[in-house]
C-alpha positions as CSV (number, residue, x, y, z in Angstrom):
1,X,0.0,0.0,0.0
2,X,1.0,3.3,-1.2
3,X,2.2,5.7,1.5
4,X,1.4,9.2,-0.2
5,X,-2.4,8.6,-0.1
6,X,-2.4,7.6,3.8
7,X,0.2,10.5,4.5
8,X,-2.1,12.5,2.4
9,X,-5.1,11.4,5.0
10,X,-3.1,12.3,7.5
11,X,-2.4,15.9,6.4
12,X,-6.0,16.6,6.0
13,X,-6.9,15.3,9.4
14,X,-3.8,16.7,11.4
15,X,-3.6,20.1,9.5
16,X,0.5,19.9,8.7
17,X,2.2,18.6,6.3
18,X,3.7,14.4,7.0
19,X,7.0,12.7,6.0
20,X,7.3,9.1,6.4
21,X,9.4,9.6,9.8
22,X,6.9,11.8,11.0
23,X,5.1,10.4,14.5
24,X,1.1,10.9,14.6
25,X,0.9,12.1,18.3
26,X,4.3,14.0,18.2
27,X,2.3,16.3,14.9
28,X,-0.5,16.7,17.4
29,X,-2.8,13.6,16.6
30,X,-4.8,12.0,19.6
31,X,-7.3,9.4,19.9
32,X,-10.2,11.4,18.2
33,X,-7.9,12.2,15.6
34,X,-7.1,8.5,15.0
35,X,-10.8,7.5,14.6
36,X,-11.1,10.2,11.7
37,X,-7.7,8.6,10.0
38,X,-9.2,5.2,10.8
39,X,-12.6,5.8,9.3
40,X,-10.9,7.9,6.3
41,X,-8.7,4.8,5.1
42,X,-12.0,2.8,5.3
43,X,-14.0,4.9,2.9
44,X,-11.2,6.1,0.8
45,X,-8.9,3.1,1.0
46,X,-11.5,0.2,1.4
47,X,-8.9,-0.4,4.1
48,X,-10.5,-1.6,7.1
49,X,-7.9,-1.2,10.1
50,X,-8.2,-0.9,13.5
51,X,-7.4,2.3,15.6
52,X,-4.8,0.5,18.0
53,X,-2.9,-0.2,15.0
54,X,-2.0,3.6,14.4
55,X,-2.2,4.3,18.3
56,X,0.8,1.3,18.6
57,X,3.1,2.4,15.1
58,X,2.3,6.1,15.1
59,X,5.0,6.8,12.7
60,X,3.6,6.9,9.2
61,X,5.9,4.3,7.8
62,X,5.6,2.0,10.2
63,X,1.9,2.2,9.9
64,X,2.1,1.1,6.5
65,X,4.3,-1.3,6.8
66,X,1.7,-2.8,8.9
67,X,-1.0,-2.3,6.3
68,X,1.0,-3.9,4.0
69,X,2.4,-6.8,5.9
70,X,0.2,-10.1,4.7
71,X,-2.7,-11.2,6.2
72,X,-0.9,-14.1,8.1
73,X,1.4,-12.1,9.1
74,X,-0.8,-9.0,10.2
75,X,-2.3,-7.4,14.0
76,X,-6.1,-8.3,13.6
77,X,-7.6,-5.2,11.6
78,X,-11.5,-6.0,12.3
C-alpha cells in the first residue's frame, strides 16, 4: 500500500504537512484524531484497520508497513 495517499489522509486530518518519519501524536494527533484517520482509510482506501494499529506504530511508515504486511502475518484489523 502506497504511503502518499495515507500521509495525504493524515495531512488533512492533522492540519501539517507528514513525512514518512513523521510520529502521529508528536504532529499533534490523539485518539479522536485516529478515529477520523481510521474511518478515512475505510471509505477512501476500502482499508479496514483498527485504531490500536495507528495508536501502537504512530509513525507513518511504520503504519504502513503494517498495512501492507500479509494477512498471516498482520495485527487483527477488524
Amino acid at each position: 500500500m502506497g504511503t502518499t495517499a495515507i500521509a495525504e489522509i493524515w495531512q488533512e486530518v492533522l492540519g501539517v504537512p507528514v513525512t514518512d518519519d513523521d510520529d502521529f501524536f508528536a504532529l499533534g494527533g490523539q485518539s479522536l484524531a485516529a478515529m477520523e484517520v481510521v474511518a478515512a482509510l475505510r471509505r477512501r482506501l476500502g482499508v479496514t484497520v483498527r485504531v490500536r494499529v495507528l495508536l501502537e506504530h504512530p509513525v507513518l511508515a511504520d503504519f504502513v508497513a503494517q498495512l501492507a504486511l500479509p494477512e498471516e502475518h498482520a495485527p487483527d484489523r477488524t
